[in-house]
N, C-alpha and C positions, 0 to 999 in steps of 0.2 A: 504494500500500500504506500502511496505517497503521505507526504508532510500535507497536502493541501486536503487527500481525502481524512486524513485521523482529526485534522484539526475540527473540519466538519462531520465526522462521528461528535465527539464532544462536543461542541456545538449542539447539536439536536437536543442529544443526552439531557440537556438544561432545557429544551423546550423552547429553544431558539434558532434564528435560523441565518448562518451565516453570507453575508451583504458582499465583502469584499475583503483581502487581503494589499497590503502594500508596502513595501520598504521605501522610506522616504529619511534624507539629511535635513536634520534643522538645527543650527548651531551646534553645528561640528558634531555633534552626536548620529546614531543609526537609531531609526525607531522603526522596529515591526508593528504594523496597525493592523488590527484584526476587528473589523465592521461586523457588528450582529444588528439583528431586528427580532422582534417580538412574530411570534407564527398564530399570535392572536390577534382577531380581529374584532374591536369595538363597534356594532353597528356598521360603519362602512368606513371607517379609519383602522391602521396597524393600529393595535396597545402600547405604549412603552415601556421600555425596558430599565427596572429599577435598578439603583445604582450596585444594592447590595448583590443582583444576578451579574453584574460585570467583574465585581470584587469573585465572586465563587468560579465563574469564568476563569478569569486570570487561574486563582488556584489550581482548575484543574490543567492547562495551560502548560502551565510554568514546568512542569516537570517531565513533557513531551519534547516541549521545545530544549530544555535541559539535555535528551540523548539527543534531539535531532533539531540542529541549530539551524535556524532559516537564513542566515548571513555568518560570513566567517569574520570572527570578531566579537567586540564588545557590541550590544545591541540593546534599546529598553522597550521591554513588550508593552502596549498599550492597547486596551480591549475596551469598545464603546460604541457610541451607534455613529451611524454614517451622517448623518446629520437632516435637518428636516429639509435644507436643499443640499441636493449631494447629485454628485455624475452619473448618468446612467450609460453605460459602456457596452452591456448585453441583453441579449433576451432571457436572463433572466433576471435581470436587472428592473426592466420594462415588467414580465410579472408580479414583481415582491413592490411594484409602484402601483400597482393597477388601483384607480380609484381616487387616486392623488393626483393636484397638478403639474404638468410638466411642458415646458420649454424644446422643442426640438427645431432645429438646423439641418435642413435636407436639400439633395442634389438641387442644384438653380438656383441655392442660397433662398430657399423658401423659409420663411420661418410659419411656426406653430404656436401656440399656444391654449391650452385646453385642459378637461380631465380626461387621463386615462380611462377609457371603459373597459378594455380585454388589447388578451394579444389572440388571434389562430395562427399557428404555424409561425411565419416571417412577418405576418402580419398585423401592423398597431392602428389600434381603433380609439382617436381621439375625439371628443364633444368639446367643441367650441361654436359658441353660439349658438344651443341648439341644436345644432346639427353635427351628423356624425362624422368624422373625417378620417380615411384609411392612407396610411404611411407604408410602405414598404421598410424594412426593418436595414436591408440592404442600401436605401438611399439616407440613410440617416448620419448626417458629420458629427453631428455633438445633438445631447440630449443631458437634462437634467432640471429633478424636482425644480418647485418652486415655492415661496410663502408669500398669497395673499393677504395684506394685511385686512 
């Protein structure tokens, strides 16, 4: 098994459902980001994810990543939600959104802006104004949540 499938075994394990992975430099340091969301849904919003499940998270964590280091080197693990606007990069990125609003950037520099209602297959089914609007999944440059105030 990979480092990406065990981290998402444990993940689940908690009842959560892992968002995205990322190694990223921020003042001189390495920090492994590991994005979870809640696999519940409120009505037609995710749940959030309390702080004390990200602390238990980590725990369980820290001691996988201990035999199987995700970067060689010193690194500091940081486990937390992706944020209420956050990049959406895949299809299943587009699923764990569904319902929420989102921003999308597509072939001809079309821009979007709507809620998600479903993805089929390659395909994303946004409502804006009313009406339904379908994206190809494949003409999409950039995509990501957004908050209405």
């Amino acid at each position: 098994m990979s480092l990406q499938s065990d981290i998402n075994s444990l993940v689940k394990s908690v009842d959560l459902e892992l968002y995205d992975t990322s190694i990223v430099n921020e003042n001189e340091e390495t920090i492994y980001r590991i994005s979870v969301i809640s696999t519940k849904i409120n009505g037609e919003k995710r749940a959030s994810v309390s702080l004390d499940a990200y602390v238990g998270l980590t725990h369980l964590l820290s001691p996988l990543l201990d035999v199987t280091p995700p970067v060689s080197g010193e690194y500091r693990l940081e486990v937390g939600s992706p944020g209420i606007e956050r990049k959406i990069s895949t299809i299943n990125h587009f699923k764990m959104s569904i319902g929420e609003k989102v921003s999308i950037l597509a072939d001809e520099k079309q821009k979007y802006r709507g809620t998600l209602l479903k993805i089929e297959g390659l395909n994303i089914f946004l409502e804006i104004e009313d009406e339904e609007v379908e994206i190809k999944f494949n003409d999409v440059i950039k995509a990501k949540t957004y908050f209405e105030w």
